[in-house]
C-alpha positions in Angstrom: -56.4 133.2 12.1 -57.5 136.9 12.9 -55.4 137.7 16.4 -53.7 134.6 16.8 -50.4 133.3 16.4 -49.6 134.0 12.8 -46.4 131.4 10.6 -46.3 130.5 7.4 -44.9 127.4 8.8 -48.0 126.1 10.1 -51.0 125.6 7.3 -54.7 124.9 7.7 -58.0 124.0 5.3 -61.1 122.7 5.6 -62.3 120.1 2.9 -66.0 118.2 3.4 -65.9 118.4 7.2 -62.2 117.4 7.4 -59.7 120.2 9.2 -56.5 119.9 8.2 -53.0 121.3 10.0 -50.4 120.8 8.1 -46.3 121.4 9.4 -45.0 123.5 6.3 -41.0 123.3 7.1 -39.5 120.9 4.2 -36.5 122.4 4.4 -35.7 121.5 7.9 -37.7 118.2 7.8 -40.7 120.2 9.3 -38.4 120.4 12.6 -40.9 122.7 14.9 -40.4 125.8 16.4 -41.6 127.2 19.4 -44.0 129.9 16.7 -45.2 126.8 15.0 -46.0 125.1 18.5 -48.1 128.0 19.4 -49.9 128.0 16.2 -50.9 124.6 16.0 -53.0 125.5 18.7 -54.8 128.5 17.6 -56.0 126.0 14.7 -57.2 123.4 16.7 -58.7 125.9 18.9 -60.6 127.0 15.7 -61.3 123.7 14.4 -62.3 122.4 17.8 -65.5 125.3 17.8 -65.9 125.0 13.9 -69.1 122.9 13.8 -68.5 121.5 10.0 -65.3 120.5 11.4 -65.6 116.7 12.2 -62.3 115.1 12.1 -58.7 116.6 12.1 -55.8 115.3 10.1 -52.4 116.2 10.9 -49.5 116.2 8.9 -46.2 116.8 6.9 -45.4 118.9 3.8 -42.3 117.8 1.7 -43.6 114.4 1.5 -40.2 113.3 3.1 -41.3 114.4 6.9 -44.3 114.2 9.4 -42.5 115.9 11.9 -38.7 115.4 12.2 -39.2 116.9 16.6 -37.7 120.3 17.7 -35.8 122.6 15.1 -32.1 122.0 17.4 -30.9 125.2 15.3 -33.1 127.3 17.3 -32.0 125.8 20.6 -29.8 128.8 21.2 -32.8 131.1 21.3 -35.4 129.1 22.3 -34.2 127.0 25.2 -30.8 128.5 25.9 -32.0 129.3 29.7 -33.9 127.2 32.2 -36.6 130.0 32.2 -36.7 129.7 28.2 -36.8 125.7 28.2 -40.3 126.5 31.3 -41.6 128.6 28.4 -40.9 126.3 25.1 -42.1 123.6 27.3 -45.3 124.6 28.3 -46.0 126.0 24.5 -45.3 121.9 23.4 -47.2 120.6 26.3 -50.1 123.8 25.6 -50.2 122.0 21.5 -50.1 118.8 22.7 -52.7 118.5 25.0 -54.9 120.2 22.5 -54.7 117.3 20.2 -54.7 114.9 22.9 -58.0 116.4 24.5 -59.8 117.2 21.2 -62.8 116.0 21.5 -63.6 115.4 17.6 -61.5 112.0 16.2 -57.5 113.0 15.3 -55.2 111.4 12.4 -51.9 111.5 11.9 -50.8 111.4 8.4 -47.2 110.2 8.4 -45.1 110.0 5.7 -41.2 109.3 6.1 -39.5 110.8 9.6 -41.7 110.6 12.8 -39.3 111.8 15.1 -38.8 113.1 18.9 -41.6 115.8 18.9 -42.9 114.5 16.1 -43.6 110.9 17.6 -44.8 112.4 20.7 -47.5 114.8 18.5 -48.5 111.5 16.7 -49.3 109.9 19.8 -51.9 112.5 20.7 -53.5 111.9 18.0 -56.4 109.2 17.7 -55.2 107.0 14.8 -51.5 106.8 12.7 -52.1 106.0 9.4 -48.1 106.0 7.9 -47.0 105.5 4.8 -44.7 102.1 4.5 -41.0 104.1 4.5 -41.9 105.9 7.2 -39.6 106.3 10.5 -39.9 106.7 14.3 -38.0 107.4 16.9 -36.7 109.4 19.7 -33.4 110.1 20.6 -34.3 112.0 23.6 -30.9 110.1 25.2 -28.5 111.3 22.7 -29.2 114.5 23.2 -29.3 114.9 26.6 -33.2 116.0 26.9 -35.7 115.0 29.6 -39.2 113.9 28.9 -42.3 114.7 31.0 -45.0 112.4 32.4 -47.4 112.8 30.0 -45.2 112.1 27.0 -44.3 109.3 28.5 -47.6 108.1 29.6 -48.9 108.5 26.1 -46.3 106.4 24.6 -46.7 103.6 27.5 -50.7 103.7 26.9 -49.9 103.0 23.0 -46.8 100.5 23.2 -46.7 99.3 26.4 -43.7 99.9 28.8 -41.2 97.4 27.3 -41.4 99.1 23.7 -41.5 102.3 25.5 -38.4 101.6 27.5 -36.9 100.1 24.0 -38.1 103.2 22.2 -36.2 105.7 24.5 -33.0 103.5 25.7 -31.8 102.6 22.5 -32.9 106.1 20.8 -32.6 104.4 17.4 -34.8 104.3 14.2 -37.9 102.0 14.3 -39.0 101.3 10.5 -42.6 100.7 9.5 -42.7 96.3 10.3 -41.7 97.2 13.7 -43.5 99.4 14.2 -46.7 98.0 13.5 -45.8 95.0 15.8 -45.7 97.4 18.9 -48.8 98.9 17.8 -47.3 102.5 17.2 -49.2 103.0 14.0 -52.7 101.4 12.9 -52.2 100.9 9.5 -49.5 101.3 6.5 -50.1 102.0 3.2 -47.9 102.4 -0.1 -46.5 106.6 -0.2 -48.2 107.2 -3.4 -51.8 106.0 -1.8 -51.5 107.4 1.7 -53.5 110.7 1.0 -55.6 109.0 -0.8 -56.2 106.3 2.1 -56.4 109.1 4.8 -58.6 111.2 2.8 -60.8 108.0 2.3 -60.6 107.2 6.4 -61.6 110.9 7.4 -64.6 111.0 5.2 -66.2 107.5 6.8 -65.3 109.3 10.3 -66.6 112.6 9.1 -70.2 110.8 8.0 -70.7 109.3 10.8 -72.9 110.1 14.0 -71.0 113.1 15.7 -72.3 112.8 18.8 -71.2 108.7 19.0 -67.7 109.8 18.3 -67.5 112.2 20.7 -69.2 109.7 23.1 -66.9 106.9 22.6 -63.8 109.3 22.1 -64.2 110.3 25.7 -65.2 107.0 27.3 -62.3 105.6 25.6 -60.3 107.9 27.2 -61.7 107.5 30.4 -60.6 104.1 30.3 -57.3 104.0 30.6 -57.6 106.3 33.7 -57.7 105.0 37.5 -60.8 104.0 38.6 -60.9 106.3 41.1 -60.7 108.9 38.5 -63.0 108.2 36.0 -66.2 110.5 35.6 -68.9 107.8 34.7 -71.3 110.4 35.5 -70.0 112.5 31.7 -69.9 108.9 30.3 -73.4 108.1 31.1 -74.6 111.3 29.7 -72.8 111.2 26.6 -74.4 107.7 25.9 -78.1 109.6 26.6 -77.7 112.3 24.3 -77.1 110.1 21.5 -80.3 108.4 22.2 -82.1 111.6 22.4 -80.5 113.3 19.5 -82.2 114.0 16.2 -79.4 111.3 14.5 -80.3 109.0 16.3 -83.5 109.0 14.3 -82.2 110.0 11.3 -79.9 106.9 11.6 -82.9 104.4 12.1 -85.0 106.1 9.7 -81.9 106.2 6.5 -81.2 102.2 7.8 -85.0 101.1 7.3 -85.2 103.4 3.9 -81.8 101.5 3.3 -80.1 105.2 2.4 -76.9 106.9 3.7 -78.0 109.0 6.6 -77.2 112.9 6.9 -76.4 113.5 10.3 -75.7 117.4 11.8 -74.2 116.5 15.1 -77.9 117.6 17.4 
């Protein structure tokens, strides 16, 4: 990552237009540190201006953990001071706004504990693909923490604010069943297939029109804002550049020569 925040805690590759970042901290159920926060940015940032990157995958190493939420052993030196807790803070908020704005499709790849941090990186993603003895939670309330606004928000925009509520008062475990019935993850799949799955789901995303996804990834989002707030202006001109892009005619040309079509994002 040249300059940037270097950890061996945080891994990254590229396979057939699919970026991966990957939270390498088995040991500790890949509980995240503020260097690890700050790193998980850098590679988006990468990814984000990396043109053969298409879609990003996030997740676990260990196989037992997506992300477990903040590593509480490095509390002491982290966010021992209200100054330090400002500064963790706005590293979290920095990594997670950078999945949450990314403008190319996100998936979580979750496989066993999704908890505190970990649920709220999840939710910044586009899709949560979990394997079927897979976790969630956050127990924000037995530990005394506070969470922001846009945490929140995300959660609320996902679950609704009864689950949300249910989520954070009771601070327990939710397992898979439940947690497809408040719609916190999109699909579940047996552990031994979910790579396999995920892999399957980011190379459909990663074929398809570029220039559609980013169009409907940010009028999606737009969506879910006030009226007063959205920018239809962005919306309408994301719609027009797909009709005046050169996949747009490679799409109609590959459908009537009934072929896959090869589409480069212009």
């Amino acid at each position: 990552m040249d300059d940037k925040t270097r950890t061996d805690k945080i891994l990254s590759r590229k396979e057939s237009g699919v970026g991966y970042v990957i939270f390498n901290n088995p040991e500790r159920h890949n509980a995240v540190s503020l260097d690890m926060w700050a790193a998980t940015t850098d590679i988006l940032e990468t990814f984000r201006d990396d043109p053969e990157v298409r879609v990003v995958v996030i997740t676990g190493a260990g196989g037992k953990s997506f992300v477990s939420g903040a590593d509480i052993s490095k509390f002491e030196s982290e966010r021992s001071s209200m100054d330090a807790v400002k500064h963790y803070n706005v590293t979290v908020g920095k990594a997670n706004a950078t999945v949450a704005e990314f403008p190319k499709p996100t998936i979580a790849m979750i496989k066993g504990y999704c908890i505190g941090g970990g649920l709220g990186l999840a939710l910044c993603c586009d899709m949560r693909i979990a394997s079927e003895n897979s976790k969630f939670g956050v127990p924000a309330a037995k530990l005394g923490l506070g969470y922001a606004y846009p945490g929140l928000k995300r959660l609320v925009d996902v679950v609704g604010p009864a689950f949300a509520k249910e989520i954070f008062y009771t601070g327990r475990q939710f397992d898979v069943p439940e947690a497809l019935a408040m719609g916190l993850i999109n699909r579940a799949v047996p552990g031994e297939e979910l790579e396999g799955y995920v892999k399957n789901y980011a190379d459909t995303i990663a074929g398809n029109a570029p220039l559609t996804l980013k169009a409907v990834k940010f009028i999606v989002g737009e969506t879910v804002k006030d009226e007063s707030q959205r920018d239809l202006a962005r919306c309408n001109e994301l719609v027009e550049n797909c009709f005046t892009s050169q996949d747009y005619i490679e799409g109609r040309t590959a459908f009537m020569e009934k072929r896959k079509p090869v589409f480069t994002g212009k």
